[in-house]
PyMOL Python script that loads the backbone (N, CA, C, O; Angstrom):
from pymol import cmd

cmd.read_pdbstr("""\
ATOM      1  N   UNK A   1     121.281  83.079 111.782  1.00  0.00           N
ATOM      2  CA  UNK A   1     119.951  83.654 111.733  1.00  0.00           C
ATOM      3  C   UNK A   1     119.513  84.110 113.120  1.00  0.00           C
ATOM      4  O   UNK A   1     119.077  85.228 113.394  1.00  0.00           O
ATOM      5  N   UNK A   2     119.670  83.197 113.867  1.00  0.00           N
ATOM      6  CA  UNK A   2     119.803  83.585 115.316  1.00  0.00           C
ATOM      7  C   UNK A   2     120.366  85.407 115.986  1.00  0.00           C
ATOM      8  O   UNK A   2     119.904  86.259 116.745  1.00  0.00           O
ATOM      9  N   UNK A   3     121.284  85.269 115.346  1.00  0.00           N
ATOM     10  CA  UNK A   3     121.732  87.134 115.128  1.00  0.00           C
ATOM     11  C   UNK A   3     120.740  87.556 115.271  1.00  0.00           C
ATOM     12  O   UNK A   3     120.071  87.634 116.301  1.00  0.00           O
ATOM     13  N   UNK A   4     120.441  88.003 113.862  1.00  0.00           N
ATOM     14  CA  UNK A   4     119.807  88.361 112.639  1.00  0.00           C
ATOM     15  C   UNK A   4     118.402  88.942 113.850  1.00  0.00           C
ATOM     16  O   UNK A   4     118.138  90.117 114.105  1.00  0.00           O
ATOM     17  N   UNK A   5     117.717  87.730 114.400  1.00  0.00           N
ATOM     18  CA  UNK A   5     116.739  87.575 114.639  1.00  0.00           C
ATOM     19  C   UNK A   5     116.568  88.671 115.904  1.00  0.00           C
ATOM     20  O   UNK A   5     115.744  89.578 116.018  1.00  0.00           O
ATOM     21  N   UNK A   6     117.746  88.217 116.898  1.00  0.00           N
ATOM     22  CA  UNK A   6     118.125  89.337 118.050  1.00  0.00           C
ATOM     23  C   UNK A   6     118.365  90.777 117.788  1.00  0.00           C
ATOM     24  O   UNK A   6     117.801  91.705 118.367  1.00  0.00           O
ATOM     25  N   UNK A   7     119.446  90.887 116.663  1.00  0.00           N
ATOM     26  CA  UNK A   7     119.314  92.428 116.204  1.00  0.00           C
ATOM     27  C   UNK A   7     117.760  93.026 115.928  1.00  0.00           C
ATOM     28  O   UNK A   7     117.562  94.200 116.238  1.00  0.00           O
ATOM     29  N   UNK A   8     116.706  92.275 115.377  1.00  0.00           N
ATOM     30  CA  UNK A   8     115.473  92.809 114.758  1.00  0.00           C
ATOM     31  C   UNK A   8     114.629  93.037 116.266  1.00  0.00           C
ATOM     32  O   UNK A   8     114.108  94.112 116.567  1.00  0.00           O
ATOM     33  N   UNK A   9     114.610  92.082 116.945  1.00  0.00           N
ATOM     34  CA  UNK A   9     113.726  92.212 117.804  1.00  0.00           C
ATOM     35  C   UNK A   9     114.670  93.484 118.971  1.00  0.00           C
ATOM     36  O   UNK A   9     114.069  93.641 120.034  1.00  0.00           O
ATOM     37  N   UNK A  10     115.740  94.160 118.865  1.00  0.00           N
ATOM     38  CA  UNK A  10     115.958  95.329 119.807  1.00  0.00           C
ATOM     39  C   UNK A  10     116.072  96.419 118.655  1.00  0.00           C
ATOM     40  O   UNK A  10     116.499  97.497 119.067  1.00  0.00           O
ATOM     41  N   UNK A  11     115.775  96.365 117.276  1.00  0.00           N
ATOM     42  CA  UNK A  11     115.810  97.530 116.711  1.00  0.00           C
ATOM     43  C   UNK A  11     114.276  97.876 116.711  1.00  0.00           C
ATOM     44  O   UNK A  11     113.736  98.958 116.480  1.00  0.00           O
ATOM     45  N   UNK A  12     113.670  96.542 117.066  1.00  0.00           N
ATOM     46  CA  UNK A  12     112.040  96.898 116.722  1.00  0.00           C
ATOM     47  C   UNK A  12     111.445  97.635 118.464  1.00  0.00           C
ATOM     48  O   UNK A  12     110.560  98.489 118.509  1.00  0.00           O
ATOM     49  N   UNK A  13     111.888  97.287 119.268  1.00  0.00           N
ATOM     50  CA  UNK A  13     112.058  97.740 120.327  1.00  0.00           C
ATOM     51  C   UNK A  13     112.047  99.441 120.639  1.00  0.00           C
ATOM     52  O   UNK A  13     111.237 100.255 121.081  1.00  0.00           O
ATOM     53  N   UNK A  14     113.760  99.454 120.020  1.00  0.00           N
ATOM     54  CA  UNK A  14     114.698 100.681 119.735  1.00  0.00           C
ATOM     55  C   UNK A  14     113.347 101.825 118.957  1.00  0.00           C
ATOM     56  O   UNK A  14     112.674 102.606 119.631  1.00  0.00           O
ATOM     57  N   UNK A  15     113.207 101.633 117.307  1.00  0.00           N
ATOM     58  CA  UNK A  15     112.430 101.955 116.768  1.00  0.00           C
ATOM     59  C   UNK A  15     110.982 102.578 117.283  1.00  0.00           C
ATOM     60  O   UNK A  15     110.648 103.762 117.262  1.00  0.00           O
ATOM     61  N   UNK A  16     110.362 101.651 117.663  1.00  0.00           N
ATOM     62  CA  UNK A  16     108.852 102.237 118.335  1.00  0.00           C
ATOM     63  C   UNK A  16     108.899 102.441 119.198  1.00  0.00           C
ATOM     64  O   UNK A  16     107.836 102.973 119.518  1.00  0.00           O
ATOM     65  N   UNK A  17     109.844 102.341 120.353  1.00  0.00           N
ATOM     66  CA  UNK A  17     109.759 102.980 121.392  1.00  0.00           C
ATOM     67  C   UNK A  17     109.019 102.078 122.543  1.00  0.00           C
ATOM     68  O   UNK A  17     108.389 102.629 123.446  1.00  0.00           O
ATOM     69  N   UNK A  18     109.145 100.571 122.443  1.00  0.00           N
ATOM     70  CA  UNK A  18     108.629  99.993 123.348  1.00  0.00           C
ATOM     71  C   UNK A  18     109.184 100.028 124.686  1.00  0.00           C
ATOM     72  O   UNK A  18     109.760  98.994 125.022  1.00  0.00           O
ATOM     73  N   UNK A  19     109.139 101.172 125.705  1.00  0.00           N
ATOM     74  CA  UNK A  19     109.315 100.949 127.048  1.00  0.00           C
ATOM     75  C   UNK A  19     108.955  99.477 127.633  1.00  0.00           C
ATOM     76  O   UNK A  19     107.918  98.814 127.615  1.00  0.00           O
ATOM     77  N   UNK A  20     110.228  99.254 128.148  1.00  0.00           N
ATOM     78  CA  UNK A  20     109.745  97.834 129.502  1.00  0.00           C
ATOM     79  C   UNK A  20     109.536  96.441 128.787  1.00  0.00           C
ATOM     80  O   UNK A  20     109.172  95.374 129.284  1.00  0.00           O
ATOM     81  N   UNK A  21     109.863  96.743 127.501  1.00  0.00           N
ATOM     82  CA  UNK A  21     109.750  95.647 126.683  1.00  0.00           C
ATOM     83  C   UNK A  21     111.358  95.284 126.299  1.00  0.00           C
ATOM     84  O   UNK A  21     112.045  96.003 125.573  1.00  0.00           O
ATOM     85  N   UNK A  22     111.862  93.927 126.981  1.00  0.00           N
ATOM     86  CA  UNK A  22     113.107  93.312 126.394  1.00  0.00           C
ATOM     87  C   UNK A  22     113.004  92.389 125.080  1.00  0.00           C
ATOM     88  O   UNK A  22     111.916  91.852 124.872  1.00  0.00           O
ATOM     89  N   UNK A  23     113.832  92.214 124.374  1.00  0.00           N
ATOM     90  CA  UNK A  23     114.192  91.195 122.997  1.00  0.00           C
ATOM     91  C   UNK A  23     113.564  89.617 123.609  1.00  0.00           C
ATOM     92  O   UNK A  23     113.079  88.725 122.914  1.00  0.00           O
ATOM     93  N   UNK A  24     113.722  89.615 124.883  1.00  0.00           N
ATOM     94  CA  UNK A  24     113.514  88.090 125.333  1.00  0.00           C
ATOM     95  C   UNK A  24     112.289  87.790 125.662  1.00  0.00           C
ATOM     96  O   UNK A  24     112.049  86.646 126.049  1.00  0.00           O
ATOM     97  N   UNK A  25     111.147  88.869 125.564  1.00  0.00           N
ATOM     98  CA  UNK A  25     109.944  88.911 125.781  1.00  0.00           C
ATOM     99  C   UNK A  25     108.833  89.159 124.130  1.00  0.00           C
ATOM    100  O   UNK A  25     107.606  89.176 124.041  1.00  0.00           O
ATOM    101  N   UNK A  26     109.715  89.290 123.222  1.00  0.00           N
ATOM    102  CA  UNK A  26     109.331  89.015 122.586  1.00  0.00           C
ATOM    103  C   UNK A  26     109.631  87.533 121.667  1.00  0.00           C
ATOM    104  O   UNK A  26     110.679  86.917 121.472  1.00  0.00           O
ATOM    105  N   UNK A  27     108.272  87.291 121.231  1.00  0.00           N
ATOM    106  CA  UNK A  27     108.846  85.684 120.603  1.00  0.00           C
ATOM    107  C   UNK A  27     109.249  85.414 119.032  1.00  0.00           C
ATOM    108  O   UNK A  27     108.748  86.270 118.303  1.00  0.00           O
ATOM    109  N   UNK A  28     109.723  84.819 118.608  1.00  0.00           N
ATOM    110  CA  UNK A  28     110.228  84.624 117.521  1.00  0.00           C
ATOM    111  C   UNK A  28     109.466  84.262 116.580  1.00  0.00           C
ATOM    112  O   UNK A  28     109.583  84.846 115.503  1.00  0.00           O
ATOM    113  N   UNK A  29     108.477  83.199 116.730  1.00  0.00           N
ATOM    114  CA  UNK A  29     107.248  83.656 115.668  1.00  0.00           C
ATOM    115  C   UNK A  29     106.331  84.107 115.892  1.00  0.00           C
ATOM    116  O   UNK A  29     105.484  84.172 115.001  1.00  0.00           O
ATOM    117  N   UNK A  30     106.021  84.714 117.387  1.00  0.00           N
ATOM    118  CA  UNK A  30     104.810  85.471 116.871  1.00  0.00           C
ATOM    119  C   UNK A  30     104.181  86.421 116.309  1.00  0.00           C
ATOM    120  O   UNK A  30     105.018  87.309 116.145  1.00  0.00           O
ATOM    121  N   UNK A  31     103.187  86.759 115.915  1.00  0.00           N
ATOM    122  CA  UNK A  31     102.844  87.732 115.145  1.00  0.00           C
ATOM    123  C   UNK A  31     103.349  88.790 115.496  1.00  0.00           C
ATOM    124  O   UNK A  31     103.920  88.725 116.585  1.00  0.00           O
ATOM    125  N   UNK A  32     103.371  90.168 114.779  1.00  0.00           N
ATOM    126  CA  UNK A  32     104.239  91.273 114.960  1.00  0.00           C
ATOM    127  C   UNK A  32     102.483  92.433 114.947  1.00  0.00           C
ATOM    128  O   UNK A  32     102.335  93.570 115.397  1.00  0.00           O
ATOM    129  N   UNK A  33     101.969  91.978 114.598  1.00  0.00           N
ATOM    130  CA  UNK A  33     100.466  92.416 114.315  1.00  0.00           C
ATOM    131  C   UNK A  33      99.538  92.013 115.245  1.00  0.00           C
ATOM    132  O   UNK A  33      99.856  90.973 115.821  1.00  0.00           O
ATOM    133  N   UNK A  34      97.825  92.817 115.785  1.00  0.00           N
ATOM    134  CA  UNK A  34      97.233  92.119 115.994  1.00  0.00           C
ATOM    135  C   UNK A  34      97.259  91.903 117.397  1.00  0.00           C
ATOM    136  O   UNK A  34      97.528  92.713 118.284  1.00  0.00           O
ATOM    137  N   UNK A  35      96.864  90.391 117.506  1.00  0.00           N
ATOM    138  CA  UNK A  35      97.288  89.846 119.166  1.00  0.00           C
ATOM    139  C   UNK A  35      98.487  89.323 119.632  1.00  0.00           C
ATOM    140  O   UNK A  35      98.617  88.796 120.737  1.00  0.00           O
ATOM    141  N   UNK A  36      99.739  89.522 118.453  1.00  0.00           N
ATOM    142  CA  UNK A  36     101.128  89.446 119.344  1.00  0.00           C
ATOM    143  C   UNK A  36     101.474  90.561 119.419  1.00  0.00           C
ATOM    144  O   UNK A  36     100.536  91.258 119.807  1.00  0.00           O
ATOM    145  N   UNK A  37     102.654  91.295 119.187  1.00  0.00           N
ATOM    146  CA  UNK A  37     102.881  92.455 119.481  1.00  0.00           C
ATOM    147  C   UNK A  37     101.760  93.745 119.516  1.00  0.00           C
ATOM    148  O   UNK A  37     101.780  94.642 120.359  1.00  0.00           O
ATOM    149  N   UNK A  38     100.896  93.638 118.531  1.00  0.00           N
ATOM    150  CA  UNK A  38     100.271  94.756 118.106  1.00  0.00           C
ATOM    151  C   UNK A  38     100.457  96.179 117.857  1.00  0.00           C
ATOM    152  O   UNK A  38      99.989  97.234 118.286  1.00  0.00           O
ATOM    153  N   UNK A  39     101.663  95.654 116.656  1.00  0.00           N
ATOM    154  CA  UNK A  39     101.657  96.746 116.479  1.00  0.00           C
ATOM    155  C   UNK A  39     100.547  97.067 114.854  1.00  0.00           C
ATOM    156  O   UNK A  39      99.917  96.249 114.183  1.00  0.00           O
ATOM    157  N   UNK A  40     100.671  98.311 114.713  1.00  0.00           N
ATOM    158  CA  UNK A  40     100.014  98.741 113.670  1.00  0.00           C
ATOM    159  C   UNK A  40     100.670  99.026 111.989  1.00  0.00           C
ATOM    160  O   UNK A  40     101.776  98.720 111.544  1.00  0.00           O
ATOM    161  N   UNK A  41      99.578  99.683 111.350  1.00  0.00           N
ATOM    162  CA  UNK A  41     100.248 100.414 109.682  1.00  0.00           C
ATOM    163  C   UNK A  41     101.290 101.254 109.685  1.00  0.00           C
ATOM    164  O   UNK A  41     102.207 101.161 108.869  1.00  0.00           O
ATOM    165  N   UNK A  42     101.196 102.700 111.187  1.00  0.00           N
ATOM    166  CA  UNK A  42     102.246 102.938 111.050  1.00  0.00           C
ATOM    167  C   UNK A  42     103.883 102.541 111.638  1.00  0.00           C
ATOM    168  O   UNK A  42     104.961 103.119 111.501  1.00  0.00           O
ATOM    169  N   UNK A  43     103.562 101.537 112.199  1.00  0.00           N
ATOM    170  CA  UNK A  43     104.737 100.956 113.146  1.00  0.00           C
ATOM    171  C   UNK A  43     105.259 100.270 111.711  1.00  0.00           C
ATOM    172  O   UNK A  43     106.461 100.401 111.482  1.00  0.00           O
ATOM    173  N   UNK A  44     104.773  99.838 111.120  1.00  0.00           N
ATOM    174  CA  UNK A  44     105.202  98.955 109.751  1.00  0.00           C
ATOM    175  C   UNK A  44     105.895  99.467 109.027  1.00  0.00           C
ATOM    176  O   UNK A  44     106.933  98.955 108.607  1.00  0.00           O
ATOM    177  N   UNK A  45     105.400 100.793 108.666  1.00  0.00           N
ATOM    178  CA  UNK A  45     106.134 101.915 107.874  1.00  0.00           C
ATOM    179  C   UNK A  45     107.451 102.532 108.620  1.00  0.00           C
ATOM    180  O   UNK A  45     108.517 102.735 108.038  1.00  0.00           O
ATOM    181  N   UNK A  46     107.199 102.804 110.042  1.00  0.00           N
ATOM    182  CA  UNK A  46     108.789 103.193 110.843  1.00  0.00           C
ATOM    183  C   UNK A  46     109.706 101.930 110.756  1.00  0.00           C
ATOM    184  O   UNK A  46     110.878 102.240 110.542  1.00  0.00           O
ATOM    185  N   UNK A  47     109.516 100.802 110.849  1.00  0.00           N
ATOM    186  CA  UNK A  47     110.164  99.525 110.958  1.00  0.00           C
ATOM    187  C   UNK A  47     110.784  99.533 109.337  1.00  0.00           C
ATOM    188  O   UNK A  47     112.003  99.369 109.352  1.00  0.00           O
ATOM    189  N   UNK A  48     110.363  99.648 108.316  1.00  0.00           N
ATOM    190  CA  UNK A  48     110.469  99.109 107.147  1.00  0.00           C
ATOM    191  C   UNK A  48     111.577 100.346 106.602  1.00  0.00           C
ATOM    192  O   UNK A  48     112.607 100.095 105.977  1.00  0.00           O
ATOM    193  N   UNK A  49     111.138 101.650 106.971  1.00  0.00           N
ATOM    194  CA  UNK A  49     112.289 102.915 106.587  1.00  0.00           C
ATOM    195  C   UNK A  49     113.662 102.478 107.658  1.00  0.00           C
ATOM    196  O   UNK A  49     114.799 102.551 107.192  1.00  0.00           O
ATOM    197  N   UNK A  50     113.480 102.098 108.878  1.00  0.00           N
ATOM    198  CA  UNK A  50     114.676 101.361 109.529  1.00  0.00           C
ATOM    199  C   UNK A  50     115.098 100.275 109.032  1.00  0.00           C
ATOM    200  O   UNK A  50     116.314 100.342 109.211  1.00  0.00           O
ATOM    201  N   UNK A  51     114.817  99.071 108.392  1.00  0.00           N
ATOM    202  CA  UNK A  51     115.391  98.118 107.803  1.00  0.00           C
ATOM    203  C   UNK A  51     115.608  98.751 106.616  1.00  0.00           C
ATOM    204  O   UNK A  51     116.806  98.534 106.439  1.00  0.00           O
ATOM    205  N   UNK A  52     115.200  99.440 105.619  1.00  0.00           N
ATOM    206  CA  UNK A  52     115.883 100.272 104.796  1.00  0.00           C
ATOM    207  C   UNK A  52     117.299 101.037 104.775  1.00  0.00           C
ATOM    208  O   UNK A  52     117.985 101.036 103.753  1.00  0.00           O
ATOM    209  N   UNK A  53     117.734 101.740 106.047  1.00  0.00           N
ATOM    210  CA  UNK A  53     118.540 102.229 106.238  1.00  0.00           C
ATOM    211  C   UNK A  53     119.980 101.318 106.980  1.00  0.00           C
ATOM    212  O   UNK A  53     121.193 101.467 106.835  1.00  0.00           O
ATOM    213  N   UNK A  54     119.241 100.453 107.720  1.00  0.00           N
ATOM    214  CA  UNK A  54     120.038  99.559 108.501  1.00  0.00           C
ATOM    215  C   UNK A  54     120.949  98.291 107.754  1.00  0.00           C
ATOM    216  O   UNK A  54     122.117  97.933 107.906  1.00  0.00           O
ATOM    217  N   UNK A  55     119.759  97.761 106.818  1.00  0.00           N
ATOM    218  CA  UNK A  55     120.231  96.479 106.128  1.00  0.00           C
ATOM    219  C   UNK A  55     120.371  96.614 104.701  1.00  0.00           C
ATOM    220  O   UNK A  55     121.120  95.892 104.045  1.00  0.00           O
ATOM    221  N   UNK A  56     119.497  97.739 104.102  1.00  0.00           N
ATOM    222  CA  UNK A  56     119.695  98.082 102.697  1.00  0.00           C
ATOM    223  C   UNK A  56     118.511  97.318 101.865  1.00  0.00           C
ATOM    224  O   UNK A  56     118.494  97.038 100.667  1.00  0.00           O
ATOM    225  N   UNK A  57     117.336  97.019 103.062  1.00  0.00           N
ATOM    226  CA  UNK A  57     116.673  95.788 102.280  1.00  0.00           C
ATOM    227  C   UNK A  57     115.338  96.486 102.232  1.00  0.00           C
ATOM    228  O   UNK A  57     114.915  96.950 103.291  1.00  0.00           O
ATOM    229  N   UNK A  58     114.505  96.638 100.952  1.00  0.00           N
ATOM    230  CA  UNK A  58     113.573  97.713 100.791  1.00  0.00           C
ATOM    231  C   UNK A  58     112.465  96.814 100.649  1.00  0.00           C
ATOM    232  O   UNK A  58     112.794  95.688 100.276  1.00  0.00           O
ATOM    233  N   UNK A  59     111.137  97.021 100.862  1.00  0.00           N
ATOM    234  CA  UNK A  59     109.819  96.770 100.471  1.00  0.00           C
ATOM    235  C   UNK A  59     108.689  97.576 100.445  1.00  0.00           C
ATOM    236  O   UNK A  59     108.250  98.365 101.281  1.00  0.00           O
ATOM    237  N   UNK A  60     108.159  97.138  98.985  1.00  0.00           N
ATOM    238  CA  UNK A  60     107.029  98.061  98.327  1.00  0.00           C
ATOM    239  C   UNK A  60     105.588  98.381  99.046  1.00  0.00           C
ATOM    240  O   UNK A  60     104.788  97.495  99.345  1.00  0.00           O
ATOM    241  N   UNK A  61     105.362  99.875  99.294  1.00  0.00           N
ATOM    242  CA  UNK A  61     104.202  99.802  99.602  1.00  0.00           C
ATOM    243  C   UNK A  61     102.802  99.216  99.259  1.00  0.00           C
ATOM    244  O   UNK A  61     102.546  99.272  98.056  1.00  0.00           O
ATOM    245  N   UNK A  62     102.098  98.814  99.834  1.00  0.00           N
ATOM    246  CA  UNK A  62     100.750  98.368  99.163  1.00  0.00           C
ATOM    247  C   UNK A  62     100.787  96.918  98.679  1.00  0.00           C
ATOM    248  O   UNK A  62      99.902  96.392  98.005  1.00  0.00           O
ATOM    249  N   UNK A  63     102.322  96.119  99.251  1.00  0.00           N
ATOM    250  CA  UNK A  63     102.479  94.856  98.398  1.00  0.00           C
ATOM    251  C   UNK A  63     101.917  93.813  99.389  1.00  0.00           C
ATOM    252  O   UNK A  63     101.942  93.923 100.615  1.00  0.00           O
ATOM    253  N   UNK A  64     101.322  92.613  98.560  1.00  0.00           N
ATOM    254  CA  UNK A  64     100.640  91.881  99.315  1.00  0.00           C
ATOM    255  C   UNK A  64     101.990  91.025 100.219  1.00  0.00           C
ATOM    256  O   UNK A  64     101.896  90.387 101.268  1.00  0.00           O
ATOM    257  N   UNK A  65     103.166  91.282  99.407  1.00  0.00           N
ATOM    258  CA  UNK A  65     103.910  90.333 100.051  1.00  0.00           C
ATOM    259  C   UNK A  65     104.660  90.617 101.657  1.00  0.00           C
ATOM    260  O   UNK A  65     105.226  89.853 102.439  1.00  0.00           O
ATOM    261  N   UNK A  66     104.322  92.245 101.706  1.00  0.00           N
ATOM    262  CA  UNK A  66     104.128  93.004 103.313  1.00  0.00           C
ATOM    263  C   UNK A  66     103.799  92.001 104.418  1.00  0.00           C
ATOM    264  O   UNK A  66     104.656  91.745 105.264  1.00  0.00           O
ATOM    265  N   UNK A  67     102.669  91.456 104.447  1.00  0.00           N
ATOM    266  CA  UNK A  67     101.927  90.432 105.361  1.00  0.00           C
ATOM    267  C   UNK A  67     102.978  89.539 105.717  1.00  0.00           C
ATOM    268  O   UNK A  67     103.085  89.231 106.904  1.00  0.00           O
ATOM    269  N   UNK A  68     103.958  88.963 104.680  1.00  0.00           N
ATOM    270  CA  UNK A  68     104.008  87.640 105.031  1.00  0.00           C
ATOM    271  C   UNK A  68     105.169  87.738 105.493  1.00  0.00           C
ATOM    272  O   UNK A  68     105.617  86.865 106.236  1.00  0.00           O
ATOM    273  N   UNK A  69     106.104  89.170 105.027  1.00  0.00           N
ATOM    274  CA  UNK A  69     107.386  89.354 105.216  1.00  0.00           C
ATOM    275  C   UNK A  69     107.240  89.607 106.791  1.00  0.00           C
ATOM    276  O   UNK A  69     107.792  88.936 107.663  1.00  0.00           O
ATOM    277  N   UNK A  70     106.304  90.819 107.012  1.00  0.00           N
ATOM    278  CA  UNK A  70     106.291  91.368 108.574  1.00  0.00           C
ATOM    279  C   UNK A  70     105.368  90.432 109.489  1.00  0.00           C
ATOM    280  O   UNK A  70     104.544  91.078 110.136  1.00  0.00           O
ATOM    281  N   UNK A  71     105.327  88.831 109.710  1.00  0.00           N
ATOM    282  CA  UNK A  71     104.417  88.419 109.837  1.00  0.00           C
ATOM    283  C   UNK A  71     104.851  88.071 111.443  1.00  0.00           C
ATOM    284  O   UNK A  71     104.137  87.983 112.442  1.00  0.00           O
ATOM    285  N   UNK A  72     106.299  87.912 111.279  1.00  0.00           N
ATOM    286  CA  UNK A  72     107.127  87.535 112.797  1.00  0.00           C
ATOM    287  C   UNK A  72     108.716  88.252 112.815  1.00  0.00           C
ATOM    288  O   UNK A  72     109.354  88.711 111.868  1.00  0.00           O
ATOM    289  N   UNK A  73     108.933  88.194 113.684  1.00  0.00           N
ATOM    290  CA  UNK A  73     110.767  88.480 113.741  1.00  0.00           C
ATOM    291  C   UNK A  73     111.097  87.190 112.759  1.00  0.00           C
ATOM    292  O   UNK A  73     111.877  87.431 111.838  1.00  0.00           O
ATOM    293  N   UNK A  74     110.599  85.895 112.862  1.00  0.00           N
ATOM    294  CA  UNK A  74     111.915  85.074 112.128  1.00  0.00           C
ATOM    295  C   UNK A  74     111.128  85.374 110.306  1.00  0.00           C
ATOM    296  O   UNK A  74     111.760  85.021 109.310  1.00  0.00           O
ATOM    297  N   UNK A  75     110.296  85.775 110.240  1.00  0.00           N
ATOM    298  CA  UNK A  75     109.819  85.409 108.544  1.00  0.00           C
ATOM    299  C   UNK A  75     110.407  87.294 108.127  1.00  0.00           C
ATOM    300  O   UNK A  75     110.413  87.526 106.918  1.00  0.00           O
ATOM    301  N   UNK A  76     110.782  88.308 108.910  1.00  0.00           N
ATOM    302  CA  UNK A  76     111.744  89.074 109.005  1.00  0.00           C
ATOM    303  C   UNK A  76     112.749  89.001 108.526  1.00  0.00           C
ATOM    304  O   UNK A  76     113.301  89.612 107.611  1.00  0.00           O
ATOM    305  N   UNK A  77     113.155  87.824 109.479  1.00  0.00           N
ATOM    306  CA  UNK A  77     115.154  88.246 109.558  1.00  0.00           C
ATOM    307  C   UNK A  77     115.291  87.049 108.035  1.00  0.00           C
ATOM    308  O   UNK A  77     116.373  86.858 107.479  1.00  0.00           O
ATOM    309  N   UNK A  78     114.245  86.508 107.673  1.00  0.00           N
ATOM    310  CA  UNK A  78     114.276  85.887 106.432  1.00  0.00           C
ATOM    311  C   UNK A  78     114.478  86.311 105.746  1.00  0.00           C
ATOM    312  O   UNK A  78     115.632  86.212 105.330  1.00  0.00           O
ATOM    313  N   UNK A  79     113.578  87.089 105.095  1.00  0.00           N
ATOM    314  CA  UNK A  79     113.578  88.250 104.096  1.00  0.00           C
ATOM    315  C   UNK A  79     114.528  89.290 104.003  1.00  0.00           C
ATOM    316  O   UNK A  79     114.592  89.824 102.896  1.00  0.00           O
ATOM    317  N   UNK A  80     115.443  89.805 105.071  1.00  0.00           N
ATOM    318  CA  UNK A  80     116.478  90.450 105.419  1.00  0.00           C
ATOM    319  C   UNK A  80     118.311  89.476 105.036  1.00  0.00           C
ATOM    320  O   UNK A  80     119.412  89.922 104.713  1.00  0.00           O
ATOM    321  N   UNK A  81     117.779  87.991 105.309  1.00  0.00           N
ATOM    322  CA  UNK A  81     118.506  87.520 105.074  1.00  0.00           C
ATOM    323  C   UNK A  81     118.997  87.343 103.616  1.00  0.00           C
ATOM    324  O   UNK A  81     120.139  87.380 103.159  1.00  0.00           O
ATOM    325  N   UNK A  82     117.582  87.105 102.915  1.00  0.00           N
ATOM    326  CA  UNK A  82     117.834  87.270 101.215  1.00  0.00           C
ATOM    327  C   UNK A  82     117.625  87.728 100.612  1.00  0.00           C
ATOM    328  O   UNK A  82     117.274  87.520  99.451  1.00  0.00           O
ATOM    329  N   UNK A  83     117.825  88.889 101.441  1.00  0.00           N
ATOM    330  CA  UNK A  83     117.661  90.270 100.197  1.00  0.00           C
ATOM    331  C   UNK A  83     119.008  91.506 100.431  1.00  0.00           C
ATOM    332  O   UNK A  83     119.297  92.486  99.744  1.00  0.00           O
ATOM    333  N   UNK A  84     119.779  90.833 101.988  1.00  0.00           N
ATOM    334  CA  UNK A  84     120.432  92.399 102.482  1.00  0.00           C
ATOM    335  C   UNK A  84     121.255  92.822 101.332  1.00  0.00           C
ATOM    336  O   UNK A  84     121.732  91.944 100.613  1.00  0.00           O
ATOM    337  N   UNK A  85     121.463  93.994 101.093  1.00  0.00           N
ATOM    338  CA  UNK A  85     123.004  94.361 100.508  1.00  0.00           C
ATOM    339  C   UNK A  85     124.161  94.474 101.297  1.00  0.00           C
ATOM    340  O   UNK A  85     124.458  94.726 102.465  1.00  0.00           O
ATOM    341  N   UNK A  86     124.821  94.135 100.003  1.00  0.00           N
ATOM    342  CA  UNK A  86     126.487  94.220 100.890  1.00  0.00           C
ATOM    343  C   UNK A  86     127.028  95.632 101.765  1.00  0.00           C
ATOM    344  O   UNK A  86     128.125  95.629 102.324  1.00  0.00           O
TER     345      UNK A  86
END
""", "prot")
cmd.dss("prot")
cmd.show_as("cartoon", "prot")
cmd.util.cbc("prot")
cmd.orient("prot")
């Protein structure tokens, strides 16, 4: 999971375009929203079409279960974990 967790936090990086921001500066549970990362609705939507393409692992717009999936890198690489396709 440990992987898992490192790949997400430099694709999320990679993805939005965080200049000056390393994988090791971000933390493993903190929020991805808000007052940890802060990112936003559409950072959610670029992140989620990249784990789409990357891992094969899809989630529904408008679903309440969004929150809890994108809540940190590790409740992430969770949901990635049991859902990827082969």
């Amino acid at each position: 999971m440990e992987e898992l967790e490192r790949e997400l936090k430099q694709l999320i990086i990679d993805t939005l375009n965080l200049e000056g921001t390393t994988p090791e500066r971000i933390a493993t549970d903190a929020p991805l929203f808000g007052e940890g990362l802060g990112l936003d609705s559409i950072d959610a939507l670029e992140l989620a079409l990249e784990i789409k393409k990357r891992y094969g692992v899809r989630t529904k717009a408008n679903d309440e279960e969004n929150r809890k999936i994108f809540a940190s890198v590790r409740s992430l690489a969770a949901h990635i974990a049991a859902n990827r396709q082969p």
